[in-house]
C-alpha positions in Angstrom: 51.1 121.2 91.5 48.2 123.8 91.1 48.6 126.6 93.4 45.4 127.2 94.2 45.0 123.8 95.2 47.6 124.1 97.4 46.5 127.5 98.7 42.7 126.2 99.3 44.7 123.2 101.4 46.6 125.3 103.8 43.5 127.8 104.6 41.3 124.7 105.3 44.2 123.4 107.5 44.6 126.6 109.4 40.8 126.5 110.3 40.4 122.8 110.9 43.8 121.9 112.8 44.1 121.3 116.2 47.4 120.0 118.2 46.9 116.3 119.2 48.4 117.0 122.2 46.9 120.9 123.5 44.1 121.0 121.2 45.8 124.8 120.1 45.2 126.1 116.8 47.6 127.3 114.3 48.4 129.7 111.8 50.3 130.1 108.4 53.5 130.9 110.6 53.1 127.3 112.0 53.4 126.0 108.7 56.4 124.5 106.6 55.7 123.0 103.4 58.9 119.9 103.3 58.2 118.9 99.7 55.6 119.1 97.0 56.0 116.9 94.0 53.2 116.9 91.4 50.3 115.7 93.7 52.2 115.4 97.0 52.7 117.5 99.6 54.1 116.8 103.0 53.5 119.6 105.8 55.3 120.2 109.3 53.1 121.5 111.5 54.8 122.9 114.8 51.9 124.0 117.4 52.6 127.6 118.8 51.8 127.0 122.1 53.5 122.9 123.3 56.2 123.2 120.8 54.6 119.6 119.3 55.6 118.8 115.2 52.9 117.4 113.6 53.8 115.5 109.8 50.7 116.0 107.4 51.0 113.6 104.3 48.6 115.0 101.4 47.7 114.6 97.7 45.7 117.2 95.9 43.5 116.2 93.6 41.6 118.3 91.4 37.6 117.4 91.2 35.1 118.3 88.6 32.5 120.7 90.4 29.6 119.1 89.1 30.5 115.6 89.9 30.5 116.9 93.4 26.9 118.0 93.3 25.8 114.8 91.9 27.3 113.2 95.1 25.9 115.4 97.3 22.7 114.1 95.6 23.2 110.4 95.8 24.6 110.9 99.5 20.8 112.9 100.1 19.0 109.9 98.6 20.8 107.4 100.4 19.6 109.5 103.9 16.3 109.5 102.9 16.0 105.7 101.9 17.6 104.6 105.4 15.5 106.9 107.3 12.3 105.3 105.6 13.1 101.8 106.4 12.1 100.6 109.4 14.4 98.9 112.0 14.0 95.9 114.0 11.2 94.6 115.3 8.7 96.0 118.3 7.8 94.3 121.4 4.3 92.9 120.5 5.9 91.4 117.2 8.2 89.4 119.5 5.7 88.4 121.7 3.6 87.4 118.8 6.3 85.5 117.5 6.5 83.6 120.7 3.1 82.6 120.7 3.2 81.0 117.3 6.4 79.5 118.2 4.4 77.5 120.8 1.4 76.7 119.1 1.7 72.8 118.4 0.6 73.0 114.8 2.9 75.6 113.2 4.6 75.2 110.0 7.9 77.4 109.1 5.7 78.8 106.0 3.2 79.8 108.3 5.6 82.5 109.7 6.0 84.2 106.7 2.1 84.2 105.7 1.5 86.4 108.3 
């Protein structure tokens, strides 16, 4: 298991952690590392202030840097497509709708010509 992984792991913990039961934070005194076996990690968090163990189950994996920044890419495009597209349909289109609906001399193709 790479250290630094390991290290980088615990710090984000510390910051991100809160009790499920007293929302309290904790700190690296909190912490027991059970076992680590190549990848795996498994982490007893006790909160400081209801007495509460926590079991965290982990795997570190290490990431090439770069393939993160293409994500972060991809993820950026995705936003932008799915705020361009427009959703649903407005209340005159409905009511449009309706009136061909009624008309007595409407086809199903003539729907999608308009």
């Amino acid at each position: 298991m790479n250290y630094q992984a390991l290290k980088s792991m615990i710090e984000n913990l510390i910051k991100t952690y809160k009790c499920p039961e007293c929302k309290s934070s904790v700190t690296e005194e909190n912490i027991d590392i059970v076992w680590a076996a190549w990848a795996n990690v498994n982490i007893d968090v006790e909160c400081p202030k209801c007495k509460k163990h926590s079991m965290i189950k982990s795997q570190i994996i290490q990431m090439n840097i770069n393939s993160i920044e293409g994500l972060r890419n991809s993820i950026q495009n995705i936003k932008n497509l799915k705020s361009s597209i427009k959703h649903g349909i407005n209340d005159s289109e409905i009511t449009n709708l309706s009136k061909d609906l009624k008309s007595e001399h409407i086809n199903v193709s003539d729907l999608f010509e308009k």
